[in-house]
N, C-alpha and C positions, 0 to 999 in steps of 0.2 A: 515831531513826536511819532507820529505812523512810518517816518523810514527807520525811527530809533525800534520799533515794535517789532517791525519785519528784518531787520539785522538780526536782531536778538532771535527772534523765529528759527532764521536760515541758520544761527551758529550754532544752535541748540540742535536741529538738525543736521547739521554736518557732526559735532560732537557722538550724536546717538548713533550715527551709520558708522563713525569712526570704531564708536565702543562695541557695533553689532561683529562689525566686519573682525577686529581684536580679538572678541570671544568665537568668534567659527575659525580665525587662526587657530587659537589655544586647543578650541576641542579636538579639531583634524590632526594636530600634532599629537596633543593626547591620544585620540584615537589609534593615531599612526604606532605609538608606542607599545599602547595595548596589543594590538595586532602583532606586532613583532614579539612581543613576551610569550602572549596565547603559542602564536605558531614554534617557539625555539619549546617550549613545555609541552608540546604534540611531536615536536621533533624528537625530543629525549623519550618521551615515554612509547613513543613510535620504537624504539632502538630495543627497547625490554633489556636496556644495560644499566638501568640508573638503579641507587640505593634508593634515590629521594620522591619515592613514588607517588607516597602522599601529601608530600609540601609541592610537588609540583601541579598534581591533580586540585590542590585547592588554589593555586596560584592559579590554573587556566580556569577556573569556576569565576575568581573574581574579574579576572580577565573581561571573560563575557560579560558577567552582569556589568562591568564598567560599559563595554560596549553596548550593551542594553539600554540602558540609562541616558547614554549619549541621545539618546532619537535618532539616529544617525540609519534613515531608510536604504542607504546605498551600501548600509552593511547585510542587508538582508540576506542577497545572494550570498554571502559569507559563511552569513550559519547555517543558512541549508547545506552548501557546500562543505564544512565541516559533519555537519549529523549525519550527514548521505555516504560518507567517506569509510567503509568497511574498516579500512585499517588503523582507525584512529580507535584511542581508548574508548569504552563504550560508555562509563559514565562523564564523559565530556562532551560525546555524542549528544546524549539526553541532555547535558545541561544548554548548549547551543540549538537544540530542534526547541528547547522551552522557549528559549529568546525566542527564535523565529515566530513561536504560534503567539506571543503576548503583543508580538511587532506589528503582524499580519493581521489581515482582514477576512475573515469567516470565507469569503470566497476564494483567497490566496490559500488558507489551510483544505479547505475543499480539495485544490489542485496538489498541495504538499504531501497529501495522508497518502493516499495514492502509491505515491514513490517510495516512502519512507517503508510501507507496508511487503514492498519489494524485494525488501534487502532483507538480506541471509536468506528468504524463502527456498533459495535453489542450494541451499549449502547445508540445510538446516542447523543455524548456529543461533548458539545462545541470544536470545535477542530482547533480554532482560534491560539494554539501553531506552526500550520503546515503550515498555510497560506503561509510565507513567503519560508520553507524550501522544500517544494514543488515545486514549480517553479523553487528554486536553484538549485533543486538537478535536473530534467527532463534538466536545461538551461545549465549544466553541462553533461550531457550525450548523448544533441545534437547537440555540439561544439565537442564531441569526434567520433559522427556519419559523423559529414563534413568530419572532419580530419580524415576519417577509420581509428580510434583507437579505433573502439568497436567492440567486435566479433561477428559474426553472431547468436552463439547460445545463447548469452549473452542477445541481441537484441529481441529473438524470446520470449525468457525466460520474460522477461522483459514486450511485448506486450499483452503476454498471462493473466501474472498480472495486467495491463492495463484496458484489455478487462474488468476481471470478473470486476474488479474495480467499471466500468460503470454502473453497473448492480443494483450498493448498495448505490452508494453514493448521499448524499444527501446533501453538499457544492455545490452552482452554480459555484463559484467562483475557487473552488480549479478542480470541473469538466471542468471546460474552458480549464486549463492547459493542464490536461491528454486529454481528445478531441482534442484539437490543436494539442498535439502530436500525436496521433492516427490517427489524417487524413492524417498526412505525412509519418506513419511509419508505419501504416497499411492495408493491401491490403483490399479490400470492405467496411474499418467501414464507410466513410461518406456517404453512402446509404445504409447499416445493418438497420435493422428489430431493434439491440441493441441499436443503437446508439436514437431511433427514442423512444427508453424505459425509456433510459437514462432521455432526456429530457422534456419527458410525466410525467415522475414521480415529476423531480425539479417542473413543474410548476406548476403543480396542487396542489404538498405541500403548496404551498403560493401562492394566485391567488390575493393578494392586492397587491403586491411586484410590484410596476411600471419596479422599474430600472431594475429589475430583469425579468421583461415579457421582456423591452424593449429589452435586452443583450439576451435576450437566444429563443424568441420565433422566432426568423428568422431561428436560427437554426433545430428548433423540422419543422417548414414550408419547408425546403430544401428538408430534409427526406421524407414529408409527399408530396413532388410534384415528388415525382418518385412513380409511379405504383405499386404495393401491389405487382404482382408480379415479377415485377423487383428488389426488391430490398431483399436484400443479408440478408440470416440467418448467424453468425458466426459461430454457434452452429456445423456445418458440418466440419470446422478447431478447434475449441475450444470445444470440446462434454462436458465439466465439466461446460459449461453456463447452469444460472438456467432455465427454463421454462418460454416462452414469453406468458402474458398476453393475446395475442390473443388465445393461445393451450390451457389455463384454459376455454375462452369463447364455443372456438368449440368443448372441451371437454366434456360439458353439457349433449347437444343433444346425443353426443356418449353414456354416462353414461346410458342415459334413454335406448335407443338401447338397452344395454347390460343389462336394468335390465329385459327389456321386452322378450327378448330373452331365458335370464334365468329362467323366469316364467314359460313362455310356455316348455321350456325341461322338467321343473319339472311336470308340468300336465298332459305332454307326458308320462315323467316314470309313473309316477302317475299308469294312466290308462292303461298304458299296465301289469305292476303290479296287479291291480283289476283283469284285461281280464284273464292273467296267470293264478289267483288264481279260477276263476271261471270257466276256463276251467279243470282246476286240481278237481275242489269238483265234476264236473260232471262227470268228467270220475271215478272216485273211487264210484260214485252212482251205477254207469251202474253195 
């Protein structure tokens, strides 16, 4: 009876590893398939030749969500590599960075926001793919900051890419995010010298922009009602920030200093040179 138990046990067991092993064929082929669908529908729309603009953009939407759903963690690198990927459509961009941050772990998106925040900055191109994945991925990494599941240096790493962030960016909107988090997660920026750069620059990029004075010019006024100097350079925690706007102004005057200075040395040698030489032809007269 007990070897009739333990048969039974082992073939039920072998049956269930039969059926596990069955279903990770089925998904990976699935999966397999997806991937080739996703990528030939980024390849057409890549070409900007196709009529079928939006039957393909929603074919690579479901695409992803299939791979989504799969749990399938070794597709990870996949979607960041699609969202990171400049030339691909940019709402498929968005719809693959969303997989990634719902895949990922609060400290994976910590390392992701980073990079994604990257891109277009040096082009300045539309960058209405990130709108959304922005907010997700920061609303995701400060639900794991309540819950101390982020690590300190993870956090540090993170604000430091924040900071420079500030420095470049030129979305009001997507700057709202990272500023909101920065006032709660970093020591001096809502009275930084950076923060007060940050919002100098958005507004004078666009000075018709009502909604946009109305949203952001209280902020750049916060800054500007603490005392010049009272308020905090980063630059002495963060030394890799670029050079503030005010150090180009007072720079000037130093410039001329140093041309006028340089002048008169030259004049100096100059004539002590002459003096030398004309003490030297005298004495070889004598």
């Amino acid at each position: 009876m007990k070897h009739t138990l333990r048969i039974k046990w082992l073939a039920s067991g072998i049956a269930a590893l039969s059926f596990a092993g069955s279903v990770e064929a089925v998904t990976n082929d699935l999966n397999a398939a997806h991937k080739a669908t996703l990528e030939r529908d980024i390849g057409l729309l890549n070409t900007g030749k196709t009529v079928n603009v939006s039957y393909l953009k929603g074919e690579a939407w479901r695409m992803i969500d299939a791979l989504e759903k799969s749990g399938d963690r070794s597709l990870l690198p996949y979607f960041a590599e699609i969202s990171l990927d400049a030339a691909n459509p940019e709402t498929v961009r968005s719809h693959a960075a969303a997989a990634y941050i719902k895949s990922v772990t609060a400290e994976e998106c910590a390392t992701f926001l980073p990079k994604i925040l990257k891109i277009d900055d040096v082009n300045k191109k539309i960058i209405s793919w990130r709108y959304d994945v922005t907010p997700a991925c920061l609303n995701k990494i400060e639900a794991a900051i309540t819950k101390q599941e982020m690590s300190k240096d993870t956090l540090a790493r993170l604000v430091d890419a924040l900071v420079m962030y500030t420095q470049f960016a030129y979305s009001a909107s997507e700057a709202r995010h990272v500023d909101d988090f920065l006032v709660r997660h970093c020591e001096g920026y809502p009275t930084s010298w950076q923060r007060l750069t940050l919002w100098t620059k958005i507004l004078d990029a666009d000075k018709k922009n009502e909604v946009k004075w109305k949203n952001c010019l209280p902020i750049k006024q916060s800054v500007e009602a603490v005392p010049p100097r009272k308020r905090v350079d980063l630059r002495k925690r963060f030394p890799d920030l670029p050079p503030l706007p005010e150090d180009k102004n007072a720079g000037r005057p130093l410039k001329v200093t140093l041309a006028i200075v340089s002048a008169f040395v030259a004049v100096c040698v100059a004539v002590w040179i002459a003096a030398k030489r004309m003490k030297t032809q005298t004495h070889e007269k004598e």
